[in-house]
N, CA, C and O atoms as CSV, one atom per row, in Angstrom:
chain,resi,resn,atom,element,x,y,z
A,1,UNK,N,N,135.517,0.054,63.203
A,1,UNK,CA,C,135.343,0.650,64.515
A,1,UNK,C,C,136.227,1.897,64.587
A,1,UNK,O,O,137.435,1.722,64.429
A,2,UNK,N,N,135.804,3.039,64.788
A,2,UNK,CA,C,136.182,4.330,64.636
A,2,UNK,C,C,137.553,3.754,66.356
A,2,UNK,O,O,137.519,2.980,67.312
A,3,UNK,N,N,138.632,4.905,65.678
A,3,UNK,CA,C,140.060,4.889,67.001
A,3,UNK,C,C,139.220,5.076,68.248
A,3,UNK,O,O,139.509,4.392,69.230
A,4,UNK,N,N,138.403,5.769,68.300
A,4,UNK,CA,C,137.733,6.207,69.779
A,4,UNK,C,C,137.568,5.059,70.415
A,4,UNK,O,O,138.355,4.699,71.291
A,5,UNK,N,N,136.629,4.422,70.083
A,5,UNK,CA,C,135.843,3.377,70.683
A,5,UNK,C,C,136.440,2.131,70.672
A,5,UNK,O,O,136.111,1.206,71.416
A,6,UNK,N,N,137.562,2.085,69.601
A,6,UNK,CA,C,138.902,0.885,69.703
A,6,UNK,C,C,139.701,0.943,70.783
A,6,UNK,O,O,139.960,-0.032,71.489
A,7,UNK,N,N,140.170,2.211,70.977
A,7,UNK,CA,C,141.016,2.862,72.117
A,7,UNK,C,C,140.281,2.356,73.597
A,7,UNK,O,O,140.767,1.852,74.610
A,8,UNK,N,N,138.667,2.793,73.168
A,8,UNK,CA,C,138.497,2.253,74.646
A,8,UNK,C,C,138.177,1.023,75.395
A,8,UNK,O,O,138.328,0.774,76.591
A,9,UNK,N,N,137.577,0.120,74.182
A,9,UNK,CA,C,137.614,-1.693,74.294
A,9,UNK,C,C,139.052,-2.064,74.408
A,9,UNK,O,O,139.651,-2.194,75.476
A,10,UNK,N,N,139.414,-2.178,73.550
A,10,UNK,CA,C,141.050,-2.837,73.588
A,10,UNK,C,C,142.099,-1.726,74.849
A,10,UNK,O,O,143.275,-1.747,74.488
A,11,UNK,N,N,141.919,-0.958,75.976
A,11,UNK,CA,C,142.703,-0.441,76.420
A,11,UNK,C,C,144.103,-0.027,75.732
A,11,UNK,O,O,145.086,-0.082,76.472
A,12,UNK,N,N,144.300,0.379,74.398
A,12,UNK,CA,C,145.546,1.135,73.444
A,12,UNK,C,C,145.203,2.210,73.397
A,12,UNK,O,O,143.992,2.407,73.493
A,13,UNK,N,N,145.995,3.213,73.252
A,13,UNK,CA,C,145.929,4.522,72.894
A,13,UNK,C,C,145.929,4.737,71.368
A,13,UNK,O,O,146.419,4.002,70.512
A,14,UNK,N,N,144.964,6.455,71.137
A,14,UNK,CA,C,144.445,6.418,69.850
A,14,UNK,C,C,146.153,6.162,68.782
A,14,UNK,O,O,146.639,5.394,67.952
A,15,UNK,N,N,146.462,7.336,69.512
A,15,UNK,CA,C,148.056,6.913,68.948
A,15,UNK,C,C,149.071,5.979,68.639
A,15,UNK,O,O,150.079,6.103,67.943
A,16,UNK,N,N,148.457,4.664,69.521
A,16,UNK,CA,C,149.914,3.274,69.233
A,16,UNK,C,C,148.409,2.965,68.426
A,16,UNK,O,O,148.862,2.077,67.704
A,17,UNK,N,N,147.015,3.044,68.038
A,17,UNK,CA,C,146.566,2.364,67.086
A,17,UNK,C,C,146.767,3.177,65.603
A,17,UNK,O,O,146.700,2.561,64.540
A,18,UNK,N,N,147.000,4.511,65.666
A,18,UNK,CA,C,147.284,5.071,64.284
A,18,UNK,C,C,148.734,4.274,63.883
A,18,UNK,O,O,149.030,3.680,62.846
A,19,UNK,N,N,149.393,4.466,64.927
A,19,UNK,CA,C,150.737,3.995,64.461
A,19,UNK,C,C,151.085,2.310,64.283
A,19,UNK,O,O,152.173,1.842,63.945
A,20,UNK,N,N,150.060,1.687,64.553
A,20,UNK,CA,C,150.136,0.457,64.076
A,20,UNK,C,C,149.878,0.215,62.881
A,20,UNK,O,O,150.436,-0.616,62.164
A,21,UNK,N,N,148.345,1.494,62.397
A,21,UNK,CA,C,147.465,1.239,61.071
A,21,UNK,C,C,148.511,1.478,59.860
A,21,UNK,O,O,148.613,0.759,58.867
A,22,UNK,N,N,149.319,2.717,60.169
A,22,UNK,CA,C,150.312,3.170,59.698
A,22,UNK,C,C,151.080,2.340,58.908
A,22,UNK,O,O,151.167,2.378,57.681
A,23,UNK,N,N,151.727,1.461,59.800
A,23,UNK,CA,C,152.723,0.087,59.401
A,23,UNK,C,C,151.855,-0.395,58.427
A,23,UNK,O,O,152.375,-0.319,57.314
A,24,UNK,N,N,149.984,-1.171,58.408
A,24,UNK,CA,C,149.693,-1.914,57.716
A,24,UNK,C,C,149.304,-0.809,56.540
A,24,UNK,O,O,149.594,-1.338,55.467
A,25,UNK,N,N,149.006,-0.080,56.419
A,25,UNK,CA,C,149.013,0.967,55.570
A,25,UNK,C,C,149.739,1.036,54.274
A,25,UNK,O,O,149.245,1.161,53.153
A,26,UNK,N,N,151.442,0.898,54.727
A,26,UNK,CA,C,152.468,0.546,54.329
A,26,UNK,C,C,152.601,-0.548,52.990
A,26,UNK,O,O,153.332,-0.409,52.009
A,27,UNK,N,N,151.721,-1.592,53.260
A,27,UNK,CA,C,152.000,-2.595,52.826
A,27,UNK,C,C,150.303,-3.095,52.052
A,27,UNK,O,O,149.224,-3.578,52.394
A,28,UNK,N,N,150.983,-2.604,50.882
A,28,UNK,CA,C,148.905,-3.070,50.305
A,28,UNK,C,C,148.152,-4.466,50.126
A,28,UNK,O,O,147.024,-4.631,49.663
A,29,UNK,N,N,149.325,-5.743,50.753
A,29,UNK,CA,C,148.968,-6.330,50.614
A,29,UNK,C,C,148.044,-7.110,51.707
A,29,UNK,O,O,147.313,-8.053,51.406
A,30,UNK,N,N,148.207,-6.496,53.223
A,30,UNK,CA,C,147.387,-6.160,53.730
A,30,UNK,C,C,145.974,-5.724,53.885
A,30,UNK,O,O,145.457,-4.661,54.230
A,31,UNK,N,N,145.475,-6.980,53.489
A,31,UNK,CA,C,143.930,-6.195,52.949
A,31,UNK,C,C,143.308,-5.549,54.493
A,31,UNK,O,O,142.897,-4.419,54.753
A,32,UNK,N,N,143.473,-7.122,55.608
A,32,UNK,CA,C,142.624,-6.227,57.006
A,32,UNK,C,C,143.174,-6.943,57.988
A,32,UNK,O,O,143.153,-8.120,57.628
A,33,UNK,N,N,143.694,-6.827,59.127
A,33,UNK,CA,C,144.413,-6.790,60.382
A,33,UNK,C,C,143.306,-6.724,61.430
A,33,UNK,O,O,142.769,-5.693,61.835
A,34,UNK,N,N,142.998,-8.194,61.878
A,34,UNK,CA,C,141.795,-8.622,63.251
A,34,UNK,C,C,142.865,-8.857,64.608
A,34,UNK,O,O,143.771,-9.669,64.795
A,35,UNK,N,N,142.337,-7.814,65.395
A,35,UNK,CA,C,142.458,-7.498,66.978
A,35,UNK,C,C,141.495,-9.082,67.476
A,35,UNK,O,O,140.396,-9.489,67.101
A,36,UNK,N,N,142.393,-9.595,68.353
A,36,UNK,CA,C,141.537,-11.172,68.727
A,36,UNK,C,C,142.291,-10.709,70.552
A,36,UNK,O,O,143.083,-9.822,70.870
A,37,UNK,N,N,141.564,-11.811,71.416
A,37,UNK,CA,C,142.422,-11.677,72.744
A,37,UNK,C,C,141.415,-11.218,73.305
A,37,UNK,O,O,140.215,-11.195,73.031
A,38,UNK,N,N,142.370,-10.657,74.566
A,38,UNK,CA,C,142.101,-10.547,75.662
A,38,UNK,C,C,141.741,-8.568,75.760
A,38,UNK,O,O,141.157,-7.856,76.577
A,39,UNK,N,N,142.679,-8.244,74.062
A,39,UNK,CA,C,142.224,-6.473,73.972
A,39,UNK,C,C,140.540,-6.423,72.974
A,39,UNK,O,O,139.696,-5.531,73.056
A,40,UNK,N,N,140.494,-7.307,72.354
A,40,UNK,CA,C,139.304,-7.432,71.993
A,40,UNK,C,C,137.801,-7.961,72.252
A,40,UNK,O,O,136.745,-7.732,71.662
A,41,UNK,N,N,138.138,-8.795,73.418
A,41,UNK,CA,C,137.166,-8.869,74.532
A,41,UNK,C,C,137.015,-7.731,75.507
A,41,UNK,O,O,135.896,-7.590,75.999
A,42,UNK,N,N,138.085,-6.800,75.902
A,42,UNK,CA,C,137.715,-5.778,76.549
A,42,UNK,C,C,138.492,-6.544,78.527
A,42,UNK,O,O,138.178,-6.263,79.683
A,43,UNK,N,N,139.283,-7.286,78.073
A,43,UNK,CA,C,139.759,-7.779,79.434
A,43,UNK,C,C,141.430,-7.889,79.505
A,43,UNK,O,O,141.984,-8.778,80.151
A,44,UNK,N,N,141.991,-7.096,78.922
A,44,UNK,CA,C,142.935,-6.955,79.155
A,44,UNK,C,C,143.418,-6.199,80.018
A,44,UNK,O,O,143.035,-5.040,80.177
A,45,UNK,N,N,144.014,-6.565,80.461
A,45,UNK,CA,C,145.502,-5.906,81.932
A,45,UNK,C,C,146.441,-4.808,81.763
A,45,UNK,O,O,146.501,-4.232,80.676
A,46,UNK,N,N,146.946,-4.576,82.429
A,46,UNK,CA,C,148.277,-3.781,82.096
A,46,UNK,C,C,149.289,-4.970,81.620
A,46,UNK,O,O,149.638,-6.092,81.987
A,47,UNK,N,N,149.531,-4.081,80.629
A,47,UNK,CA,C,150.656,-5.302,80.255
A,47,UNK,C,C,150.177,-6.403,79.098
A,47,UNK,O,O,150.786,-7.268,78.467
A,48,UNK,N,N,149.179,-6.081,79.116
A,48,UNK,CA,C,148.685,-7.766,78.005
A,48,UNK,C,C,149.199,-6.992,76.934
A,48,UNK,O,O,149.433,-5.791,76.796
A,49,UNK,N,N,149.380,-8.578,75.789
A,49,UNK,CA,C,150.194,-8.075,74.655
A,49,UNK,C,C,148.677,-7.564,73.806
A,49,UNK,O,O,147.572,-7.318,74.289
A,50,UNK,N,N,149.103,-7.530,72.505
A,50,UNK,CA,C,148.090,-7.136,71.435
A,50,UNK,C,C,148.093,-8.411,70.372
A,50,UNK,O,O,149.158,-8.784,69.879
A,51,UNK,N,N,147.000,-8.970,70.093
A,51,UNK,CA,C,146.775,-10.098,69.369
A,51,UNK,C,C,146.331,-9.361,67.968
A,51,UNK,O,O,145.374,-8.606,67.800
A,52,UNK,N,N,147.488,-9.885,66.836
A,52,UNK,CA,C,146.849,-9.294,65.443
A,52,UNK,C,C,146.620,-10.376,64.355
A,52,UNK,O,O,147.496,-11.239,64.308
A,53,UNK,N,N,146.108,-10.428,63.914
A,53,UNK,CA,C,146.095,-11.559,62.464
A,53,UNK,C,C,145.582,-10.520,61.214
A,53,UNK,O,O,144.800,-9.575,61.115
A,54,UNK,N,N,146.580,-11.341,60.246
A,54,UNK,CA,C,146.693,-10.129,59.032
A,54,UNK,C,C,145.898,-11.327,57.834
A,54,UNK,O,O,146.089,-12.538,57.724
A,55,UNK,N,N,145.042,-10.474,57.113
A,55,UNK,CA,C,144.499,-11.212,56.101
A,55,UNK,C,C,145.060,-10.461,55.055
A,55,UNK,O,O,145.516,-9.319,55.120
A,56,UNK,N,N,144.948,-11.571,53.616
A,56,UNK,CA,C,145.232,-10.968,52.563
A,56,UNK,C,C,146.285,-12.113,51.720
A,56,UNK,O,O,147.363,-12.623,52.028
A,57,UNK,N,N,145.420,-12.223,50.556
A,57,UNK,CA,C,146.273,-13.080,49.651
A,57,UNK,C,C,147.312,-13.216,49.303
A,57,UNK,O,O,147.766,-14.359,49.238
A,58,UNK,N,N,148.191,-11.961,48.901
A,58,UNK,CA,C,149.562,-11.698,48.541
A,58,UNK,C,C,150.506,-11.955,50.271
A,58,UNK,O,O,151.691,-11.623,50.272
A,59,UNK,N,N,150.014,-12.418,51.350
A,59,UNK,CA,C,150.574,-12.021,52.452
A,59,UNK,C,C,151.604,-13.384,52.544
A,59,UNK,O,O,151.054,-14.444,52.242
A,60,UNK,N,N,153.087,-13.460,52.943
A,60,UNK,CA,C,153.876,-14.802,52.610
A,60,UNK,C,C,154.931,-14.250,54.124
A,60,UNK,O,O,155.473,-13.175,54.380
A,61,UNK,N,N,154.880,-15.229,54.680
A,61,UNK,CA,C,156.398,-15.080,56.433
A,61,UNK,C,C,157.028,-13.858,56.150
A,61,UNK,O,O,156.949,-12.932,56.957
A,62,UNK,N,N,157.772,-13.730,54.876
A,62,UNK,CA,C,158.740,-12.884,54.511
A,62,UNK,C,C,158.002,-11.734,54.815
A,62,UNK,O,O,158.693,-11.021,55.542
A,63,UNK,N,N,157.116,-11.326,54.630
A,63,UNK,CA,C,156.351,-9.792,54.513
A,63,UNK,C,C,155.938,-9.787,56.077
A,63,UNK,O,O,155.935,-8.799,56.811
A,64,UNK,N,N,155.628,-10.975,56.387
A,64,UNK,CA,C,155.310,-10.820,57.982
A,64,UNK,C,C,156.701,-10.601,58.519
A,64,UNK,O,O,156.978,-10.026,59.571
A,65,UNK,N,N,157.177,-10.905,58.029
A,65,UNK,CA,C,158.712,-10.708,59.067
A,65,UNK,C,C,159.387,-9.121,58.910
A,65,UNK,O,O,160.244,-8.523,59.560
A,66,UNK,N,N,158.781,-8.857,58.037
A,66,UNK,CA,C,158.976,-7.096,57.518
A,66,UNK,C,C,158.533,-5.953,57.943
A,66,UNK,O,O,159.053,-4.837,57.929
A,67,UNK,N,N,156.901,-6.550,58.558
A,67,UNK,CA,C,155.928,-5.717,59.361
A,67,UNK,C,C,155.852,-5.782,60.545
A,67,UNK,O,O,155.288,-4.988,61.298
A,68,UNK,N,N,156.555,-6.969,60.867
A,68,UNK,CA,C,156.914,-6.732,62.932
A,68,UNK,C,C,157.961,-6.201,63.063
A,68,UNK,O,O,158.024,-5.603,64.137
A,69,UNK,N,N,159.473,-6.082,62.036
A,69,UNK,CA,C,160.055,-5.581,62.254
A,69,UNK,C,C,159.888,-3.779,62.624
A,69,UNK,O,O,160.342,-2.989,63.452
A,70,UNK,N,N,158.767,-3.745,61.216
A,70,UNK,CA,C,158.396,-2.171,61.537
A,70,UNK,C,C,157.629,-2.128,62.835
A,70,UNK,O,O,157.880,-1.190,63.592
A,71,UNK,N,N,156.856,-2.893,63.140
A,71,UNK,CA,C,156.294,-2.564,64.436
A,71,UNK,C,C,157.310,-2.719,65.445
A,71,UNK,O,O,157.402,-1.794,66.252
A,72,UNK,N,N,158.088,-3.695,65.566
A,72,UNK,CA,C,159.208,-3.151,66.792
A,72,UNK,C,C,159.702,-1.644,66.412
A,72,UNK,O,O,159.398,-0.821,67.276
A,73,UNK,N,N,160.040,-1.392,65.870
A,73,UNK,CA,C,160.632,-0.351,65.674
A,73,UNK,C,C,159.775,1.132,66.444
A,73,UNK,O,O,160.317,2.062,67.043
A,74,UNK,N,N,158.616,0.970,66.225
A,74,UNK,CA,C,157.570,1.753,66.924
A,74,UNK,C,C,157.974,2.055,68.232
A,74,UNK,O,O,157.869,3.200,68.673
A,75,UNK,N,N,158.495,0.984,68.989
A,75,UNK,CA,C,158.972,0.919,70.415
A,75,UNK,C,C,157.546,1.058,70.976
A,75,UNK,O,O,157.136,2.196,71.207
A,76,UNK,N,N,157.005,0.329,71.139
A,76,UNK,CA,C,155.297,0.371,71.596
A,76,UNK,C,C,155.458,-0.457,73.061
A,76,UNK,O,O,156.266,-1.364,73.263
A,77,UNK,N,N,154.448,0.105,74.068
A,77,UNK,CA,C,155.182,-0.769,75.149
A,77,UNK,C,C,154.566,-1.969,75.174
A,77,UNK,O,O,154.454,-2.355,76.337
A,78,UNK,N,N,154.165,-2.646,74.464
A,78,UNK,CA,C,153.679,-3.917,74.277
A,78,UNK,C,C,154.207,-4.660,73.710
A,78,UNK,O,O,155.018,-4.283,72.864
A,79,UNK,N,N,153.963,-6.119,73.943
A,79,UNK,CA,C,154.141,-7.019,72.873
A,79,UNK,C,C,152.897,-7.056,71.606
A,79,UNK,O,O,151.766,-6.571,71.649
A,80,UNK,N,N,153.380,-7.602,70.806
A,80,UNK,CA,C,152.615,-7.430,69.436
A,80,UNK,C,C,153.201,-9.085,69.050
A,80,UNK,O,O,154.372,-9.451,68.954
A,81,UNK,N,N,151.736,-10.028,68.848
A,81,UNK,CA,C,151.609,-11.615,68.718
A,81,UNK,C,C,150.845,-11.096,67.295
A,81,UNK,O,O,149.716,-10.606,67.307
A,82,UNK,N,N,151.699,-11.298,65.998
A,82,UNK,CA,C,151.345,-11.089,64.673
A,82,UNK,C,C,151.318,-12.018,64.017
A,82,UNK,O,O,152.407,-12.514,63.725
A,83,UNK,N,N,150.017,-12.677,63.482
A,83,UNK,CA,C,150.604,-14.053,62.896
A,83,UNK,C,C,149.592,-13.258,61.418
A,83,UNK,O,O,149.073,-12.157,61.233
A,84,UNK,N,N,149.730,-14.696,60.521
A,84,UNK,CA,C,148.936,-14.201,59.219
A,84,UNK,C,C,147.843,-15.465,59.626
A,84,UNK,O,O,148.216,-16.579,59.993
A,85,UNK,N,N,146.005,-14.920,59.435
A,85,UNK,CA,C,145.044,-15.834,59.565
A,85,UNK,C,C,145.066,-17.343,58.629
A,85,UNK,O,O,144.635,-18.450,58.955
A,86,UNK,N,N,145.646,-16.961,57.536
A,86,UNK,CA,C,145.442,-18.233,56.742
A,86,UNK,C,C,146.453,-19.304,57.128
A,86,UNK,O,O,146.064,-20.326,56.563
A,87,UNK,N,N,147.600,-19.577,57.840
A,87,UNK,CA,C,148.576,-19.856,58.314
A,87,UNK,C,C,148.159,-20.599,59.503
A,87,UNK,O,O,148.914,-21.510,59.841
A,88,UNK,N,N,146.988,-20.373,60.287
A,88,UNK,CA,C,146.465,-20.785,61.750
A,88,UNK,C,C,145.721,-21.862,61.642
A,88,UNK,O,O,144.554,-21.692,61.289
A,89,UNK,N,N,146.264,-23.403,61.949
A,89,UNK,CA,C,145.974,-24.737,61.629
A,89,UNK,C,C,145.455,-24.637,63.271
A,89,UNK,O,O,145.231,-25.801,63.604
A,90,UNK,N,N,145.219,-23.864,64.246
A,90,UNK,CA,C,144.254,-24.585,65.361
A,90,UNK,C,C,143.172,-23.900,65.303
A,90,UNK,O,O,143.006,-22.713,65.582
A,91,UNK,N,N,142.187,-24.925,64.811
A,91,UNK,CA,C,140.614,-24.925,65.114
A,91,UNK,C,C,139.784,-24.187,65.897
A,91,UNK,O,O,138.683,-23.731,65.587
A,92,UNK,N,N,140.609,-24.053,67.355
A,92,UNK,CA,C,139.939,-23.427,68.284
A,92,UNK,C,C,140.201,-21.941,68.182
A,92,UNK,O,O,139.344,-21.077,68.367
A,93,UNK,N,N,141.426,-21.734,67.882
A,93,UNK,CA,C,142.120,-20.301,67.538
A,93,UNK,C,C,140.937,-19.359,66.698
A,93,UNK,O,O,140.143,-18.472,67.012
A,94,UNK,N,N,141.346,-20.169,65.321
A,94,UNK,CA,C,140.156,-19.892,64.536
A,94,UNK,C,C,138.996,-19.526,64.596
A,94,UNK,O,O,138.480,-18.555,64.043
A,95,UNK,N,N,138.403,-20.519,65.473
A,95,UNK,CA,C,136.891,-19.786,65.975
A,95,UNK,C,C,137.175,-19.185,66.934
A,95,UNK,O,O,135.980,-19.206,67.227
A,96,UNK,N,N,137.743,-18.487,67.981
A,96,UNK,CA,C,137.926,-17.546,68.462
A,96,UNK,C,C,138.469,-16.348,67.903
A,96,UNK,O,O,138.686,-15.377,68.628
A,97,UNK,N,N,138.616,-16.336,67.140
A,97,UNK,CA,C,139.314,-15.113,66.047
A,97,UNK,C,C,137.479,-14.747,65.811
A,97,UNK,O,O,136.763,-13.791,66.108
A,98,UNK,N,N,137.302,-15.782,65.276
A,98,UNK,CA,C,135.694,-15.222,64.329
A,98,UNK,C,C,134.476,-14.817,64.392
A,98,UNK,O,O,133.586,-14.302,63.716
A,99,UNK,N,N,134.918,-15.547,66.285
A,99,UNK,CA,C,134.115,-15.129,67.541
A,99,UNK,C,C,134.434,-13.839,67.984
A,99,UNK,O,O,133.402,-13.217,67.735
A,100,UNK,N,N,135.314,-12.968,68.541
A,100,UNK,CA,C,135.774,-12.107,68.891
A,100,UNK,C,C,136.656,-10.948,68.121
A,100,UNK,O,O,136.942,-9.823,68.530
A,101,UNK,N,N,136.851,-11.315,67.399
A,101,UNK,CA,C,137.919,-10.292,66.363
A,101,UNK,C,C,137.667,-9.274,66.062
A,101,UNK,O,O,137.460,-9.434,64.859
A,102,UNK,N,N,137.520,-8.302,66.252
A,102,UNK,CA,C,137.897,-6.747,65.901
A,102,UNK,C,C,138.495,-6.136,64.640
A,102,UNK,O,O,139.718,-6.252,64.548
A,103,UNK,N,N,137.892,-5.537,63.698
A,103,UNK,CA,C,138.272,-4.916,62.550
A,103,UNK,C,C,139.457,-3.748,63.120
A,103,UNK,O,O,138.898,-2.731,63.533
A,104,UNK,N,N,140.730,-3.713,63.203
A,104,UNK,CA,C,141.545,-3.323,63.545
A,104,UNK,C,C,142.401,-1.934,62.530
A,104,UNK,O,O,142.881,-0.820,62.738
A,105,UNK,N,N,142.123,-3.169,61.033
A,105,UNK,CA,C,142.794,-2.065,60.176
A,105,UNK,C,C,142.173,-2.772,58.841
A,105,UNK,O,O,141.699,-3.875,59.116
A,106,UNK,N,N,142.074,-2.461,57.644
A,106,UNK,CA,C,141.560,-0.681,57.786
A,106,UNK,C,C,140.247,-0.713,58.965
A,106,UNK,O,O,139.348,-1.484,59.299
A,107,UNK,N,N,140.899,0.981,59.439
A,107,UNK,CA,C,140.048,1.670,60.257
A,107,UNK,C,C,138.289,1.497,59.810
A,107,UNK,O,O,138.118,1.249,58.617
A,108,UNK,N,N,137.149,1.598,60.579
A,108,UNK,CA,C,135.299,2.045,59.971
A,108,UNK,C,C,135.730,3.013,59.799
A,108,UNK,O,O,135.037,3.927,59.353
């Protein structure tokens, strides 16, 4: 999904989504990063956080704990709920991810 049309479902600016892609960019083990929630249904608020799940084989806590750090660092005015997909033992989660999820990063 081209930044435009991400920017305007998920209510983020083109800019906190370059600068998120950026971070996963960073890290090749990152194969693709799914937008799930309430920004990927298109019903988010002011204020709602950003729901991410990171796929990718080589991906282990430690590396997740490396890439939120870089995303805090962004100072983004959001919260950012980063988990890794293979890691997510609730069922329902799951199919709502698979239901709704958003190709986030890499960018279409």
């Amino acid at each position: 999904m081209p930044h435009e049309a991400l920017a305007e479902r998920s209510g983020l600016s083109v800019g906190n989504i370059a600068a998120l892609q950026r971070v996963f960019a960073n890290h090749p083990e990152v194969e693709q990063a799914l937008l799930y929630g309430s920004r990927a249904k298109g019903t988010a608020r002011k204020g709602s956080d950003i729901d991410l799940t990171l796929l990718g084989d080589k991906l282990d806590y430690r590396l997740l704990t490396r890439i939120e750090t870089e995303i805090d660092d962004l100072l983004l005015p959001y919260t950012v709920d980063l988990s890794l997909f293979q890691q997510i033992d609730n069922p329902d989660l799951i199919d709502h991810i698979r239901r709704v999820g958003l190709i986030f990063y890499p960018s279409q």
